[in-house]
C-alpha positions in Angstrom: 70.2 54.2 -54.2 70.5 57.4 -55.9 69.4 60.5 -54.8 65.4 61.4 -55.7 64.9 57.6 -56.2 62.2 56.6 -54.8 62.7 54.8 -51.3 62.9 51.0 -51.4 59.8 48.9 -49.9 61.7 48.2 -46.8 62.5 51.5 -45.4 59.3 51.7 -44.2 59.8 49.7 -41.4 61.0 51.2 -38.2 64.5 49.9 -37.5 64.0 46.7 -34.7 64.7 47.8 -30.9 67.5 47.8 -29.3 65.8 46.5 -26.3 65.1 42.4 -26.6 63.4 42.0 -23.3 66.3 41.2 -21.3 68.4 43.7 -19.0 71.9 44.8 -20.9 74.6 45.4 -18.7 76.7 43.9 -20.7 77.8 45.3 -24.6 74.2 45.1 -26.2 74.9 45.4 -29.6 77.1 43.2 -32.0 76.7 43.6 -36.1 75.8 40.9 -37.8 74.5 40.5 -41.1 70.6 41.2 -41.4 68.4 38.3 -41.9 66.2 37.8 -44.7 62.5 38.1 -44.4 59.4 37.9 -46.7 57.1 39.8 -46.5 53.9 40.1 -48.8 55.1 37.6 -50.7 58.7 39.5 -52.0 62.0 38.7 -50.6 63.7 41.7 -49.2 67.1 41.8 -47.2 66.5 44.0 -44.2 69.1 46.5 -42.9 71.8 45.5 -40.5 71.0 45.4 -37.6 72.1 44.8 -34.3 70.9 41.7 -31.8 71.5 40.7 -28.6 74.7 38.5 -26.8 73.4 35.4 -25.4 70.8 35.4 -22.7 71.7 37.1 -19.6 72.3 35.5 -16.1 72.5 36.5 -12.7 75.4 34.4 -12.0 77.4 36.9 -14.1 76.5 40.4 -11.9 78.7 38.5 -9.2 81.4 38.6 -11.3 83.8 41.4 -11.7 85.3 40.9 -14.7 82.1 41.1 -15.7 80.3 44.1 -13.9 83.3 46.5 -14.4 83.2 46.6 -18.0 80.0 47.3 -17.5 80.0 50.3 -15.4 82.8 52.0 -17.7 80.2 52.1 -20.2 77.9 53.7 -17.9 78.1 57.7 -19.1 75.3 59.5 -17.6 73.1 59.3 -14.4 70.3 58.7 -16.2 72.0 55.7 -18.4 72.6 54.7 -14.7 69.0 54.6 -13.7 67.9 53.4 -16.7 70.2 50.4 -16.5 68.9 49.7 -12.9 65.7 49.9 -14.3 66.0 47.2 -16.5 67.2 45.2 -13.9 64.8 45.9 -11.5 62.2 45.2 -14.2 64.1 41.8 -15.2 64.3 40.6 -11.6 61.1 41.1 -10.9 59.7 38.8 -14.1 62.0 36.6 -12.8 60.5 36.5 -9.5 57.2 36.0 -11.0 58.1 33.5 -12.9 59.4 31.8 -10.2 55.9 32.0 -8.4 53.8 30.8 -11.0 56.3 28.0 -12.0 56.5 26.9 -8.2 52.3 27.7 -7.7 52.0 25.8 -10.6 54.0 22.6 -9.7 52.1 23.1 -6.3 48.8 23.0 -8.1 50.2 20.3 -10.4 51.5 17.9 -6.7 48.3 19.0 -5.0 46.2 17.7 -8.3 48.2 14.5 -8.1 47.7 13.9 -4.0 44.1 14.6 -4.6 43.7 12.6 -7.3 45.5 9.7 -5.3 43.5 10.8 -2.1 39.9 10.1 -3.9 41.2 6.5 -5.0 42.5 5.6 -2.3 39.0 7.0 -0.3 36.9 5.6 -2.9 38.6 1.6 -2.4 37.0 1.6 0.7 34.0 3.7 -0.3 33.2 1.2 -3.0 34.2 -1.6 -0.7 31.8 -0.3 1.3 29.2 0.2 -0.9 29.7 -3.5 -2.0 29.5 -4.5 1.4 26.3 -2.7 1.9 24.8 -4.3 -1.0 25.5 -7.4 -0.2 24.2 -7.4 3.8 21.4 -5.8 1.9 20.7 -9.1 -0.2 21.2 -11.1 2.3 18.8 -9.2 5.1 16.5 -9.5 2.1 17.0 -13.2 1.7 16.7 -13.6 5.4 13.5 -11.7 6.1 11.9 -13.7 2.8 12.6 -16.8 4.3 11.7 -15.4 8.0 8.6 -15.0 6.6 8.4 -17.8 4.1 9.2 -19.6 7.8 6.3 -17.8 9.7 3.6 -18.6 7.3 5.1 -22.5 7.1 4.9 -22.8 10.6 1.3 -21.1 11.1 0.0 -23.0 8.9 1.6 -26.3 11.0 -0.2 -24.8 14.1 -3.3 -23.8 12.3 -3.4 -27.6 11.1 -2.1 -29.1 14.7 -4.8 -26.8 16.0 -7.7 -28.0 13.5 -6.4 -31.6 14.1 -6.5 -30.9 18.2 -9.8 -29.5 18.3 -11.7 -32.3 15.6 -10.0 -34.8 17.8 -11.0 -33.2 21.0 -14.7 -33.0 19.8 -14.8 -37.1 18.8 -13.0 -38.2 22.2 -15.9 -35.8 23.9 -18.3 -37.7 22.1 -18.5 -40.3 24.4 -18.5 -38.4 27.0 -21.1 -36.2 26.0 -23.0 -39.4 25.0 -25.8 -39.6 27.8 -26.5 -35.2 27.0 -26.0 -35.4 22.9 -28.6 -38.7 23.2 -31.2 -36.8 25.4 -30.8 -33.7 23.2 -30.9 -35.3 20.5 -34.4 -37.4 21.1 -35.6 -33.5 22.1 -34.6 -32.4 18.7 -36.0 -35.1 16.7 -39.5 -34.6 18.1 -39.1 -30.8 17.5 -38.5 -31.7 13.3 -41.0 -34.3 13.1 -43.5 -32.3 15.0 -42.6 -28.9 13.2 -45.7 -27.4 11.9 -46.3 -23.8 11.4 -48.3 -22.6 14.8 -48.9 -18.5 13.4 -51.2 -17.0 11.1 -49.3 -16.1 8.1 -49.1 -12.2 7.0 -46.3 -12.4 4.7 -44.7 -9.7 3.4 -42.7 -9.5 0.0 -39.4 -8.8 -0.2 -38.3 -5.6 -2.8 -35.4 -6.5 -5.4 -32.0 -6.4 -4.0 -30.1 -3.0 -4.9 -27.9 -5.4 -7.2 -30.9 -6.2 -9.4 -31.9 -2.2 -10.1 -27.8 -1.2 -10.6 -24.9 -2.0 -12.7 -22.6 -4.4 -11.5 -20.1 -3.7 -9.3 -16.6 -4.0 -9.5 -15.1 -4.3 -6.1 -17.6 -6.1 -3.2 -16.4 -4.5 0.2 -16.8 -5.9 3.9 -16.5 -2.7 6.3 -16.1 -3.2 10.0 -16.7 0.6 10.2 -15.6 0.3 14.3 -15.6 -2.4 17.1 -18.2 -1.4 19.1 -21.5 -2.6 20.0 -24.6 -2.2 22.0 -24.8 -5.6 22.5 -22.3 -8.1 24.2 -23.7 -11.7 22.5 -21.3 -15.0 24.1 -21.2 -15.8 20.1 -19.5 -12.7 18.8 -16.2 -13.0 17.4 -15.5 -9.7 19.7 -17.2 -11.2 23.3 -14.5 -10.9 25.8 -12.3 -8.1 23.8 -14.3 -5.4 22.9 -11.6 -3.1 24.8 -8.6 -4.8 23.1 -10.0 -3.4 19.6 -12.0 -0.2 20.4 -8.2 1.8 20.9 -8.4 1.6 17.2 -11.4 2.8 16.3 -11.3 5.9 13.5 -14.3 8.6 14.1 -14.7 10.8 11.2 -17.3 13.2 10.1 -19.6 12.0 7.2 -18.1 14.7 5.2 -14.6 13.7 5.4 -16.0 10.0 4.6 -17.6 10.8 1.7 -14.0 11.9 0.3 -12.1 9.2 0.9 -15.0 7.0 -0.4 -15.4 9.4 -3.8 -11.6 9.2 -4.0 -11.6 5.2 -3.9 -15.1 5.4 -6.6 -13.0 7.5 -9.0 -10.2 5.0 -9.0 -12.3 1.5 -9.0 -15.7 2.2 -9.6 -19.2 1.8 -7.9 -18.6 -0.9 -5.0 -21.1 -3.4 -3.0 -20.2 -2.3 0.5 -21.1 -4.5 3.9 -21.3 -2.2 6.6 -21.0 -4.1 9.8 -19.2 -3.7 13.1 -19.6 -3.9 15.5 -23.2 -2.2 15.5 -23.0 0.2 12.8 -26.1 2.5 14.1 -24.1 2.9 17.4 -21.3 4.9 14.8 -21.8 8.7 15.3 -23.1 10.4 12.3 -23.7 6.7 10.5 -27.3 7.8 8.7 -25.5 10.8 7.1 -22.4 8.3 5.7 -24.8 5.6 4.3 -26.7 8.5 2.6 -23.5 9.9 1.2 -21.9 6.4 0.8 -25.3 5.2 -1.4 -24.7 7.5 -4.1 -22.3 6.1 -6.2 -22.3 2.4 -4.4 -24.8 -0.3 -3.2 -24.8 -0.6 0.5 -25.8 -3.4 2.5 -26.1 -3.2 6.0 -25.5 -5.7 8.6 -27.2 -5.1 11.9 -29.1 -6.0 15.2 -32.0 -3.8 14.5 -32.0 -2.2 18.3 -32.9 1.0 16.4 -36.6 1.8 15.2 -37.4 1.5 11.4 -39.2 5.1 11.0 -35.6 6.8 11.6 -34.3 5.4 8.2 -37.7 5.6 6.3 -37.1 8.9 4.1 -33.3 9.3 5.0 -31.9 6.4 2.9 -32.6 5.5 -0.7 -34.2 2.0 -1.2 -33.1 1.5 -4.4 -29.3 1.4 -3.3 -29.8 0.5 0.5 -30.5 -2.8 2.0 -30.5 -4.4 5.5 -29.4 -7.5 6.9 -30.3 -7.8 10.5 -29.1 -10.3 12.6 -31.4 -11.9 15.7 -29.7 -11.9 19.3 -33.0 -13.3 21.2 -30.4 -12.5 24.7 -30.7 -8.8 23.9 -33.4 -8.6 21.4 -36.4 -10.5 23.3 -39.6 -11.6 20.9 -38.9 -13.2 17.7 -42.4 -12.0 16.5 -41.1 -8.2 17.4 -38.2 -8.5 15.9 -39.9 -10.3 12.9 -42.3 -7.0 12.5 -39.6 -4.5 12.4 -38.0 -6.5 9.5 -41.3 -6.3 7.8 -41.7 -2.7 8.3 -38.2 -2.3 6.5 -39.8 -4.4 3.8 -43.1 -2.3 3.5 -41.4 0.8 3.3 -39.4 -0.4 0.2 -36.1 -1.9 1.5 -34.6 -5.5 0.8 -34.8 -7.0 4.1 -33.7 -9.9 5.5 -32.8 -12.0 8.8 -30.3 -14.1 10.0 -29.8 -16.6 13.3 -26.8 -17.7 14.6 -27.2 -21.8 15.7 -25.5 -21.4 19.5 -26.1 -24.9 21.0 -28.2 -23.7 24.0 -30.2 -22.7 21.5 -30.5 -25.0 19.4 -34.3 -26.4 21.1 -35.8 -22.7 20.5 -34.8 -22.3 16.7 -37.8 -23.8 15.1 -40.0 -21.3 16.9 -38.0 -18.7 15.9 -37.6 -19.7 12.4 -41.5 -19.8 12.9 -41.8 -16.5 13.4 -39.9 -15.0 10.6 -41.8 -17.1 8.6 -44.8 -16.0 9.4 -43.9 -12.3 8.1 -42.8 -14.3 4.6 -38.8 -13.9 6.4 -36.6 -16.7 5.4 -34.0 -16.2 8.1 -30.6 -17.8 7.1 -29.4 -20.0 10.0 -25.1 -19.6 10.4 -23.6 -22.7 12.3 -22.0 -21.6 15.3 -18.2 -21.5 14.9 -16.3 -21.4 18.8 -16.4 -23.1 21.8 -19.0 -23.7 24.3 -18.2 -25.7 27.0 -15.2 -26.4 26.3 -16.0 -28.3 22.8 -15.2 -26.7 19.6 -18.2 -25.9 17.2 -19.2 -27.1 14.9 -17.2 -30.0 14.2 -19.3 -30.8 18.4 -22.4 -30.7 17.2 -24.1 -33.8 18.0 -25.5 -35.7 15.0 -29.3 -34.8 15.2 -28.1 -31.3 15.8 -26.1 -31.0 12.8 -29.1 -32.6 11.2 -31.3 -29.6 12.4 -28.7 -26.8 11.7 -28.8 -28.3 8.1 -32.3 -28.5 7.9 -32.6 -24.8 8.7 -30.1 -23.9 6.6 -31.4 -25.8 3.3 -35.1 -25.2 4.2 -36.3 -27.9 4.1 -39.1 -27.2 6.5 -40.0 -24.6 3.6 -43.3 -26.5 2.0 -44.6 -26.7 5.5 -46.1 -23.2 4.5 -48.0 -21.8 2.0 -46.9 -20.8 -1.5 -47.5 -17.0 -0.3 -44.8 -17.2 2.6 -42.2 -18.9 0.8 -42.4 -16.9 -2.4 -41.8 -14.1 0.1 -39.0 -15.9 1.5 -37.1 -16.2 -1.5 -38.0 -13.3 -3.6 -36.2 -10.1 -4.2 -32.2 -11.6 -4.6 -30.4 -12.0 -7.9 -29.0 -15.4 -9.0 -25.6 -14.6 -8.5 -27.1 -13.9 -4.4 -28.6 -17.3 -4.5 -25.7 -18.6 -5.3 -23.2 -17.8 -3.7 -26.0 -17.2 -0.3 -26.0 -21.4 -1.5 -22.3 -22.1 -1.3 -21.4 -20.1 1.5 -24.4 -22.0 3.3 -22.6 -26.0 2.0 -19.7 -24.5 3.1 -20.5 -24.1 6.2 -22.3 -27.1 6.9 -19.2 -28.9 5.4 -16.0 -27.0 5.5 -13.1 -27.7 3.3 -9.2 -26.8 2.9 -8.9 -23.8 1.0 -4.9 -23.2 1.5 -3.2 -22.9 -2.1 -6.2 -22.1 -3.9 -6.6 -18.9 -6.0 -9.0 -16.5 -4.3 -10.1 -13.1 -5.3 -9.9 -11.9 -2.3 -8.0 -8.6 -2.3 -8.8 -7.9 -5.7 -12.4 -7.4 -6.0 -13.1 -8.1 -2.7 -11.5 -7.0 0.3 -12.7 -5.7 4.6 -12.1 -2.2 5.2 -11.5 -2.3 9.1 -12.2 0.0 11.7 -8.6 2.0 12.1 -8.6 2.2 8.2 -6.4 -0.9 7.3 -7.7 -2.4 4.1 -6.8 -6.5 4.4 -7.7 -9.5 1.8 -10.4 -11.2 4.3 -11.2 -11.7 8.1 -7.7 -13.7 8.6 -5.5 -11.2 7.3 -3.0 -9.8 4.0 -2.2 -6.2 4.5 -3.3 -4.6 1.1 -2.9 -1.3 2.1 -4.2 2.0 4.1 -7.6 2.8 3.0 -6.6 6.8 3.9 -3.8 7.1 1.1 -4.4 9.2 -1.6 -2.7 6.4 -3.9 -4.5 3.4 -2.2 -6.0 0.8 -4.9 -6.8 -2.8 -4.8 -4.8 -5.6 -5.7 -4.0 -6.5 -9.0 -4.5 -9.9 -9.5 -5.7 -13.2 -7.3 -3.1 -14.7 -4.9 -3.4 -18.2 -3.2 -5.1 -18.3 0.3 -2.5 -19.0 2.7 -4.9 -20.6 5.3 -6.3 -24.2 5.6 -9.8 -23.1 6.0 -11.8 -20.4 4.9 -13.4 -18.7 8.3 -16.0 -16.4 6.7 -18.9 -18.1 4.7 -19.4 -14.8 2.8 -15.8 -14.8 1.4 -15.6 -18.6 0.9 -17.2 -17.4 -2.3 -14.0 -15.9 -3.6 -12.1 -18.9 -3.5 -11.5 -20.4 -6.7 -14.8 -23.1 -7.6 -16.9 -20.5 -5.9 -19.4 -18.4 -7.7 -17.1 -15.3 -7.2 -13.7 -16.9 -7.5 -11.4 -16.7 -10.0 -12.2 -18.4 -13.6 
């Protein structure tokens, strides 16, 4: 290049360091031709330059024919230091090196052993697991067919039991022959003597609370607690009022009006049964039927030991009505009793009576029935369902006294009065009361196996009882807690696991009855 040419492209680069990296104890330098590079797209040769021997080892400061050429070349202190530097520098990348390479392989083994620890843990986890579901299935399959198994052999003893007690009552026949014929003869001269012996004052009967509302969706039974002013030898609870009454549920009419508005919002206005027990003996029970009777028609069921005035202005006759239920042990006078129902009836509420057929007294029904009567009160006679005497009702009932049971119940005796009585007897009920007030009655007289048919029961009907347990009917089927926030009714009918039907009122449910499935 001659001189005030102007310098070539390359010599703008800064000549390449002597040091590579590496430590040089040993001759650094050796001149070898420069490599070509491109750069910006135009070949150019660099200028020589020097580059390093082969890569250093420590192996080779251990050797002395080595190291003392190397120390020859050693001309200053400084070069001294500097060389030791390097070293110093270069063993020390070499030690870390060395710890990450080995922290890595340790990371790497510890990896693998966990990776081999989780699979062989998770054999037996998932062995496990399997295990689990499979004990699962099984306790599953065992407690379906414990139960399966339960219900098969309840229904065996409820069918042993009906079969003990019919033939029980037809072997007692005979023996019972010389009592059932005197009774009997007694009985027939009370029917074809029966003539009304009481001035009529009838009374009419209001429409039912079902006539004036919309239908209801749901028809509830609620045993609202197991306690009762009376103790009749006919009562399903005689002999174990104290058995139950631990259960009872007290709650303030406020706090029932909640769970009641909770279970209206979710199925809609209800027909509710309030019976017990003796509901009037429930603290606080005017208040709940007042709350209860806004949104639902209530019916109460009850022995009417309680004066009429203290309901007259409290409760709503258009959505309360009254069943009430003669005990002549407690209650005394039929004619008494027969006024208070009237008085209910003259203040506006659907009123009615009923009489439970209990064999001793059997001779004293067509007085009583007499009575109501007289007041234009058709009092619906229920055949006793128990024992008496060691002889289970009423398949025991001696023929004339089935006879009279089913001519109180049909009332037949009915055109023995005048056209004013029984019109008040049979007024104020819809047809779909009649009707199934009808079947429940036939049913009774004649019962029939029930067990496989559909029944509504826990759909649109179910009894609330008195610790809060919601159940299908009076024999059982848990349908759930009355108290939960999510409770609902069933969705759909279910077949009634029981030969026969032991509540009249929810015979009707059954399918063939008037409120069964279609």
């Amino acid at each position: 290049m001659s001189r005030g040419a102007a310098a070539p492209r390359w010599a703008a680069f800064p000549r390449l360091p002597a040091y590579s990296g590496l430590p040089s104890l040993m001759p650094p330098y050796r001149n070898l031709p420069g490599p070509r590079i491109k750069i910006s797209g135009v070949r150019a040769r660099t200028e020589p330059h020097m580059t390093p021997l082969p890569p250093f080892r420590l192996g080779l400061l251990f050797k002395p024919s080595y190291i003392l050429p190397r120390l020859r070349e050693l001309r200053s202190p400084r070069a001294a230091v500097g060389r030791l530097w390097d070293l110093a520098r270069y063993l020390g990348f070499r030690a870390q090196d060395v710890f990450y390479a080995a922290r890595g392989g340790c990371l790497r083994l510890t990896a693998r052993l966990s990776r081999a620890w989780y699979f062989l843990r998770g054999v037996p986890l998932r062995a496990g697991a399997a295990a689990a579901r499979g004990w699962s299935a099984l306790e599953a399959a065992l407690f379906r067919l414990r139960g399966r198994a339960r219900l098969f052999l309840a229904a065996v003893m409820d069918d042993v039991r009906y079969a003990a007690g019919a033939t029980a009552a037809r072997l007692a026949k005979p023996v019972c022959f010389v009592f059932d014929l005197r009774s009997d003869m007694a009985l027939a001269r009370l029917m074809s003597g029966f003539k009304p012996s009481r001035r009529p004052d009838p009374v009419p009967n209001p429409p039912s609370p079902a006539r004036g509302n919309p239908p209801a969706a749901v028809q509830l039974s609620w045993n609202i607690h197991a306690a009762c002013n009376y103790d009749c030898p006919y009562c399903w609870f005689h002999g174990h009022w104290d058995d139950f009454s631990g259960g009872n549920v007290y709650l303030p009419p406020g706090e029932w009006a909640g769970h009641w508005d909770r279970f209206n919002d979710r199925c809609g206005g209800a027909e509710i049964y309030i019976a017990g027990g003796e509901p009037f003996v429930y603290p606080g029970f005017e208040q709940i039927v007042a709350r209860l009777s806004k949104r639902n028609v209530v019916f109460v069921i009850t022995n009417l030991a309680w004066a009429p005035a203290s309901v007259i202005g409290k409760l709503d006759p258009a959505k309360v009505a009254f069943s009430a239920s003669f005990h002549h042990q407690a209650a005394g006078s039929a004619d008494a009793f027969a006024e208070k129902v009237a008085s209910l009836r003259r203040a506006g509420f659907h009123a009615g009576a009923s009489i439970v057929a209990y064999p001793p007294f059997l001779r004293q029904l067509p007085d009583w029935v007499d009575a109501f009567m007289a007041r234009g009160i058709y009092p619906v006679v229920q055949p006793f369902r128990g024992e008496w005497r060691g002889r289970a009702y009423p398949a025991a009932y001696s023929r004339q006294g089935r006879r009279l049971v089913e001519w109180l119940a049909r009332g037949e005796f009915v055109g023995k009065y005048g056209p004013l009585a029984w019109r008040a007897a049979g007024g104020g009920r819809t047809d779909t009361e009649r009707k199934t007030d009808d079947f429940a009655r036939e049913y009774q007289l004649a019962p029939r196996v029930t067990r496989g048919a559909l029944c509504n029961a826990g759909r649109s009907y179910g009894r609330l009882q008195f610790n809060g347990d919601m159940i299908r009917c009076s024999q059982g089927g848990y349908v759930g807690k009355f108290f939960d926030r999510d409770f609902n009714m069933g969705a759909g009918a279910q077949a009634c696991p029981f030969r026969f039907c032991e509540c009249g009122n929810e015979v009707v449910y059954v399918k063939g009855g008037p409120l069964g499935p279609g």
